[in-house]
N, C-alpha and C positions, 0 to 999 in steps of 0.2 A: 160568522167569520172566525177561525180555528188563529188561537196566537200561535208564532212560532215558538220552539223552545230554546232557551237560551243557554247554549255549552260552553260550559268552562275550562280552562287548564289549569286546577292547582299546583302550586308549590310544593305542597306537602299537604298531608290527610287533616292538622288542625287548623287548614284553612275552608274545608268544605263545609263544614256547620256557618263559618261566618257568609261563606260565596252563599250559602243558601239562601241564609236570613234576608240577602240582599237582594235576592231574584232569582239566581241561577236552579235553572232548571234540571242540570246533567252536566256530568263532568266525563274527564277525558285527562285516564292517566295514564301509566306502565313505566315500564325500565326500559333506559339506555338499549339493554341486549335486545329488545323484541321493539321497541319505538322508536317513530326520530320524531328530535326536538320538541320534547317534553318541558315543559313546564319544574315539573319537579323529579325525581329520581322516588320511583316508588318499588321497594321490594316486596316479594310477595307477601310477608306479616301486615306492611301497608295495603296494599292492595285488600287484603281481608276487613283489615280494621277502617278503609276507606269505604268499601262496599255495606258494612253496617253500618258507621254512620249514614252514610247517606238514605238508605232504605228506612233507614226508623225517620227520616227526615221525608220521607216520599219521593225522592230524588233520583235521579237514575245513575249509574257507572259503566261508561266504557272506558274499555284496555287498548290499549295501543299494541297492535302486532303488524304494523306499516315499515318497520327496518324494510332494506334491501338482505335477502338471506342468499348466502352462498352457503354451498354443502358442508359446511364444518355444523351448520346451525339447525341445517332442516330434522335430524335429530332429534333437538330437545322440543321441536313443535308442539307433538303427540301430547310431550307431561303436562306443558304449560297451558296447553287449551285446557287439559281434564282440569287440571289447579284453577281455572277460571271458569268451569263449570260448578265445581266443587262449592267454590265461593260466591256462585251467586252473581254472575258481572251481567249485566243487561244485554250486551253487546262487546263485538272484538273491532275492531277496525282495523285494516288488513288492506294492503295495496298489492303481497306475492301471492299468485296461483297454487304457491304451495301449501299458505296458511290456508285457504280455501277447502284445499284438496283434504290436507289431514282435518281439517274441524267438520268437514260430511262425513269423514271414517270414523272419528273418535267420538265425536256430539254432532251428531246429526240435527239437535234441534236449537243448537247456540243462534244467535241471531248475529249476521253481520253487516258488515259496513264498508264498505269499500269505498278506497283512499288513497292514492298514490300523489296528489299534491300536483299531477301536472296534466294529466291526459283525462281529467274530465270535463270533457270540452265541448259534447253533443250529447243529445240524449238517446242518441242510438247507443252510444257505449254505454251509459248509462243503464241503461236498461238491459244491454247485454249482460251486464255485470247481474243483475234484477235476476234474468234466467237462469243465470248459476247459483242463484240460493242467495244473494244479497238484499237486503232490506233496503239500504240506506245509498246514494252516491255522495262523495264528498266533492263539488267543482273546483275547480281547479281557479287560481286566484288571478290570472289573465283575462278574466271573462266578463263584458261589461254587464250594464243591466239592462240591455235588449237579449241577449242570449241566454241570461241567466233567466230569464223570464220566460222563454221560447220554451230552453230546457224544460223547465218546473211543468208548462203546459203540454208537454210531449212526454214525459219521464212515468213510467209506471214502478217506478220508489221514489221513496222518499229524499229530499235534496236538503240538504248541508251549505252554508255560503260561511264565510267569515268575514263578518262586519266589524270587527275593531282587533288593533294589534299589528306587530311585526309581520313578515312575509317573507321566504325566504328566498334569495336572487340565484344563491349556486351553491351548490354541494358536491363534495367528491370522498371516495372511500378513503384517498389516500390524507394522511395525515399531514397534512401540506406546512402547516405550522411548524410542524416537528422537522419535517426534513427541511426545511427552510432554515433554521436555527442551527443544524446540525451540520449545513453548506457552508454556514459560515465561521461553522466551530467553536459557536457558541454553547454552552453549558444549553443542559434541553430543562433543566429547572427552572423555567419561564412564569414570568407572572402572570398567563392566563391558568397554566395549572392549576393555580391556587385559587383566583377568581376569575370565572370566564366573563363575568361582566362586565371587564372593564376592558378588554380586548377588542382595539378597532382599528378597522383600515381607514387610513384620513385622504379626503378626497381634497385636498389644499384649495383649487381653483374654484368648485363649485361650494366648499365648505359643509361638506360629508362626513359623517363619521358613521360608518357601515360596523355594525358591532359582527365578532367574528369569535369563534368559538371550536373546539375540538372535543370530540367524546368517541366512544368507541365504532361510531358510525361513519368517522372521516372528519370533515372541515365542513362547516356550516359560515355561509357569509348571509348576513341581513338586512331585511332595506333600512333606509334610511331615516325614513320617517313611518307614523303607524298610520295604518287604514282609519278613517271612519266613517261612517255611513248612518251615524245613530239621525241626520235630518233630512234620511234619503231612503225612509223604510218602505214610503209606500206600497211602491208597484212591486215589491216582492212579499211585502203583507196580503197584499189584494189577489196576488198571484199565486199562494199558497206556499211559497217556500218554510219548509219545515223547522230546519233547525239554524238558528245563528248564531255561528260561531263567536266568543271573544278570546281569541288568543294573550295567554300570560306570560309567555316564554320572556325572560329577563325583565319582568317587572315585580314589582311588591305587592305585599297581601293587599296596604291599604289600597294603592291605586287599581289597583282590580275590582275591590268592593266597592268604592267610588264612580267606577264607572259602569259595576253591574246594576249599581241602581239605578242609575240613569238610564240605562239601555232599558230594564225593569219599565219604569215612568214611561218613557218612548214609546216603546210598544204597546202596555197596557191603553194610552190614551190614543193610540195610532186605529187599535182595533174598538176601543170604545166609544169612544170622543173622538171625531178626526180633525173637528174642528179646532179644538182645544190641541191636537197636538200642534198640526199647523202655527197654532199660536206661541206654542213655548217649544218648538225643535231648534231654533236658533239661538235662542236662550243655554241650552242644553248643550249643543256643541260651543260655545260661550265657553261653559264651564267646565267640559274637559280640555278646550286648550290651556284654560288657567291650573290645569292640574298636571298638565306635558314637559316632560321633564327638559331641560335648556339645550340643545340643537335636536330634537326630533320633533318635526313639526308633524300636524293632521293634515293626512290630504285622502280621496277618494281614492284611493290605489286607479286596477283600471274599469270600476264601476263607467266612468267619463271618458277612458281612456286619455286621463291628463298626468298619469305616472310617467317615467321614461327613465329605464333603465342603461 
């Protein structure tokens, strides 16, 4: 039985030696302009110097080129793929037909990923995607784990899930913060500017705090609480899914490391020992709720279909 590999989203490039030492198998970075909802803000000098660390580490890198492109952008496609062929990136991740299109014209032999965060839903697309030259699908985070399983056993690539982290509820191109602030004549020198972390929509009645954020991609709103799934690996172990995700977006280097070992532990005893996981998964989600920061609770997003947005 094949372990899944465990992808990361660093912060920044001198977090990927520490994510490594901990488990993480492959990382998952890019800029603002070509990604959404990154983890950290990587320019192309990062991107180089993330790509050799990780490689002298055996580790894998992919780049994020899942933005929504409208034609001011499709343009700079061309450069940015050869820049990431140049560099050595494993893999592009990619949800427009356009990134597609230019990376068969310009590198024909990049490997990719496709991603769009909402419409991998069956494994017909799936697979459709597989005939256009895609290695990997990334599911879409509404899918329980009957589906997700069905998928994996019908899909001729490779599947992607994301098992720990934030999840994102709504997106819009337009800067919704900004003209919000700007309706009411307020100065647009706002305190998410500064720190997007601390920017939330407060849900008073149910006691929500939806963290909310603005980048060149529009307005990002987030759920509420984080996914986990680290005492629910089986039947996607058993079932071959390939890669699990743990999303970093607005968390810390330590609590990443923290719970990439754990996930590490989880899986290694899940595929080696099942007995022994069995024994210590409870344990284990235990001590990441002791590690959750105070109003985002753990819950199975819709693996159980017990989310409700």
């Amino acid at each position: 039985m094949k372990k899944p590999e465990i992808l990361l989203t660093p912060t920044c490039v001198g977090d990927i030696e520490k994510l490594a030492l901990a488990g993480a198998d492959a990382f998952l970075i890019g800029e603002a302009r070509y990604g959404l909802r990154l983890a950290g803000e990587f320019k192309r000098e990062d991107v180089v110097e993330a790509i050799n660390v990780a490689h002298r580490l055996h580790k894998k890198v992919y780049v994020a080129m899942n933005a929504i492109f409208h034609n001011d952008k499709v343009d700079e496609l061309k450069n940015y793929i050869l820049f990431l062929q140049d560099a050595g990136v494993d893999a592009i991740v990619y949800g427009d037909p356009a990134v597609l299109m230019t990376a068969r014209e310009v590198a024909p032999t990049i490997t990719l990923h496709w991603s769009t965060e909402t419409t991998g839903t069956n494994w017909y697309v799936c697979n459709y995607w597989g005939r256009k030259g895609s290695k990997r699908a990334v599911l879409a985070r509404e899918l329980n784990m009957d589906a997700i399983v069905e998928i994996k056993e019908n899909a001729d690539v490779e599947i992607e899930v994301q098992v720990h982290g934030m999840t994102c509820m709504f997106q819009s191109k337009r800067p919704l913060l900004g003209h919000y602030f700007l309706y009411q004549e307020k100065a647009m020198e706002i305190e998410n500017r500064k720190d997007t972390k601390n920017m939330f929509l407060l849900d008073k009645e149910r006691g929500n705090k939806y963290p909310i954020f603005e980048d060149e991609n529009g307005t990002h709103i987030m759920s509420p609480n984080d996914v986990c799934i680290i005492d629910e690996l089986e039947e996607m172990i058993d079932a071959g899914v390939d890669s699990f995700k743990i999303d970093g977006i607005l968390k810390s280097i330590d609590y990443l490391i923290d719970v990439t070992k754990k996930y590490r532990q989880a899986i290694d005893l899940c595929v080696e020992n099942r007995e022994k996981y069995e024994d210590i998964k409870e344990t284990l989600l235990e001590e990441l709720e002791a590690i959750q920061p105070k109003n985002r609770m753990l819950d199975t997003g819709f693996f159980f279909k017990e989310t409700v947005y």
